[in-house]
C-alpha positions as CSV (number, residue, x, y, z in Angstrom):
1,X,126.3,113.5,92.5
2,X,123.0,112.3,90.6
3,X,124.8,109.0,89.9
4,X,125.7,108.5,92.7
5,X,122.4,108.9,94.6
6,X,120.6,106.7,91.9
7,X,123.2,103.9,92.1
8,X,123.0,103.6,96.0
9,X,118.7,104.2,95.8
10,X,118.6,101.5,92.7
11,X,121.9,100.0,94.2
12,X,120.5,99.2,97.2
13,X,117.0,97.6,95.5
14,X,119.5,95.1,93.5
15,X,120.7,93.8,96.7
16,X,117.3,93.5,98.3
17,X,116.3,91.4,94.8
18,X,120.3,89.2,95.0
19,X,119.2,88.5,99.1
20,X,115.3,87.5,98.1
21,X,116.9,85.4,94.8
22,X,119.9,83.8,97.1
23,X,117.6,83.0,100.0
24,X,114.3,81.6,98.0
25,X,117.0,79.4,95.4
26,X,118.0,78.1,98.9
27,X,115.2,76.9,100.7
28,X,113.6,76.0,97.2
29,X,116.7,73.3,97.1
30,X,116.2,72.4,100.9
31,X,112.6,71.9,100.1
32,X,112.8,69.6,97.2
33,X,116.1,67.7,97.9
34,X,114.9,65.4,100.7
35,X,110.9,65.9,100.2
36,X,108.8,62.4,101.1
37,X,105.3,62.5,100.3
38,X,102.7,62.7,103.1
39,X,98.8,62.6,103.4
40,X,96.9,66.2,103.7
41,X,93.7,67.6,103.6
42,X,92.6,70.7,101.4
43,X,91.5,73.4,104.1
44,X,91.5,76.1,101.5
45,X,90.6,76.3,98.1
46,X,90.3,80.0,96.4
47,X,91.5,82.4,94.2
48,X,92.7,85.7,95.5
49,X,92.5,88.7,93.3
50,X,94.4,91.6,93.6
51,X,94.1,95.3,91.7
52,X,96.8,97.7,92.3
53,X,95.7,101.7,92.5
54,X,95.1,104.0,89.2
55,X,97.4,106.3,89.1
56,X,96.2,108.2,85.6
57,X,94.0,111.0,86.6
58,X,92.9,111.4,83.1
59,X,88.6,110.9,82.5
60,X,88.3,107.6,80.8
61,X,91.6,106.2,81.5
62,X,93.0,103.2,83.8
63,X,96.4,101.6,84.0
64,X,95.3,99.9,87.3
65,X,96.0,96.4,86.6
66,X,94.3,93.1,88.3
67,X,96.1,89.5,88.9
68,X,94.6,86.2,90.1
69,X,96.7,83.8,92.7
70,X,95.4,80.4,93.6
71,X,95.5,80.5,97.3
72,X,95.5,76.8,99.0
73,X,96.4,75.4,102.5
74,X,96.3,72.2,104.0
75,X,96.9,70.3,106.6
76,X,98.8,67.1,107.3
77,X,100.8,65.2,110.1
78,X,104.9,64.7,110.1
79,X,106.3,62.9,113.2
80,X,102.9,62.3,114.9
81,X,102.4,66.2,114.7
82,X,100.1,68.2,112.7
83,X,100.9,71.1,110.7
84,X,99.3,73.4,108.0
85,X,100.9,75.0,105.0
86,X,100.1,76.9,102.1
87,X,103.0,76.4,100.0
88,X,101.9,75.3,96.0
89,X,105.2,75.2,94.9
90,X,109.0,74.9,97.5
91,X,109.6,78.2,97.2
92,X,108.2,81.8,98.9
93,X,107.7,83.2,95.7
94,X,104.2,83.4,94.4
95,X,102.8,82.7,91.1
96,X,100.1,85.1,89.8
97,X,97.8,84.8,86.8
98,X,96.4,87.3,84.4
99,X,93.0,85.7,84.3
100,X,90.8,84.2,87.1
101,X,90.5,81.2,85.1
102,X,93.8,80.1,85.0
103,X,94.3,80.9,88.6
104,X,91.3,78.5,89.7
105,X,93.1,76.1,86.9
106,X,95.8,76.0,89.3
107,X,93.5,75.1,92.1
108,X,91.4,72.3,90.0
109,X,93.2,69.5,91.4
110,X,93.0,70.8,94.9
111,X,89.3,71.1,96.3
112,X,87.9,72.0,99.4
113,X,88.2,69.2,102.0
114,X,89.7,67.0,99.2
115,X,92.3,64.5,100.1
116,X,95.7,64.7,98.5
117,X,99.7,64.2,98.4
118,X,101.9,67.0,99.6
119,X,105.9,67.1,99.6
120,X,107.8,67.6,102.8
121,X,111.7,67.5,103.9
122,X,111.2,66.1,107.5
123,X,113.7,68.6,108.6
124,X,111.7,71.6,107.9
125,X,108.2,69.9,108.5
126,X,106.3,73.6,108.5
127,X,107.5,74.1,104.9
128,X,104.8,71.1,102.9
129,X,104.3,72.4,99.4
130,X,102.0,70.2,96.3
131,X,104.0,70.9,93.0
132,X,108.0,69.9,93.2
133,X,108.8,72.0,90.3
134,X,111.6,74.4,90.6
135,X,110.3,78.2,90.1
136,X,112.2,80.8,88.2
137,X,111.2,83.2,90.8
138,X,114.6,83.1,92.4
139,X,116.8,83.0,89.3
140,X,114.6,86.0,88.2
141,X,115.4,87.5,91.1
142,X,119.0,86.4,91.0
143,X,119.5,88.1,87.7
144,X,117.9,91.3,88.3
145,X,120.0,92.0,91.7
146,X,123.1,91.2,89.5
147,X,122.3,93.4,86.0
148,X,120.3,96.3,88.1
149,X,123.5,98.4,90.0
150,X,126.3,98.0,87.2
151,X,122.9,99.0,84.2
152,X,121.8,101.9,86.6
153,X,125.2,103.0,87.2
154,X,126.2,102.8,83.5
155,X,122.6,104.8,82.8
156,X,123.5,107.3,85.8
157,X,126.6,108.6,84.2
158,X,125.1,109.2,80.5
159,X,122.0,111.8,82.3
């Protein structure tokens, strides 16, 4: 009966991860595959840090941990009308950073009010993003909704 719980708790958080990594691979490939360069403007230019909870009650101890995203938007026009996006890279996905100064590395050739190139498929004109390389994010996630319910299921039956 323990297996059997586990499988369909973890079961159920490898087909969450195998829709996420199916859906991002997909509009990563719409994204890229018919992207034409447009004009935008830098609205937003920051790094965005995060620190999740400490959990260890113990004096003098952490194991909260702290990562740094570059956070951008801009603005540009498709078709005679404006939009705004905040995409880096084609893909939902984001990339975070151990240190602040690689985060803001990220974000060096993207100042404030600064005029640049973004990539956009005219067909999904909301979805402009600045750097056409393809993530691992969705093969990640692809691969862990795959190996997760057969390993927890294996795992299950030997407690």
């Amino acid at each position: 009966m323990t297996q059997l719980i586990t499988f369909l708790i973890f079961g159920g958080l490898g087909l969450m991860m195998l829709y996420v990594g199916v859906t991002q691979l997909i509009q990563q490939r719409r994204l890229r595959g018919r992207a034409l360069p447009v004009d935008a403007v830098v609205t937003h230019s920051a790094v965005f840090s995060s620190t999740s909870s400490n959990t260890d009650t113990r004096v003098l101890r952490s194991n909260s941990t702290t990562t740094h995203r570059p956070d951008v938007r801009f603005r540009y026009r498709v078709n005679g009308s404006e939009y705004e996006s905040d995409l880096l890279y084609p893909t939902s996905i984001v990339v975070t950073h151990a240190s602040r100064d690689a985060a803001a590395g990220a974000l060096k050739p993207y100042p404030l009010d600064a005029k640049i190139r973004a990539l956009v498929n005219p067909a999904l004109p909301d979805k402009a993003f600045l750097i056409a390389t393809a993530g691992a994010g969705p093969i990640v996630f692809l691969i862990i909704g795959v190996v997760l319910p057969p390993l927890v299921w294996i795992i299950g039956g030997l407690i």
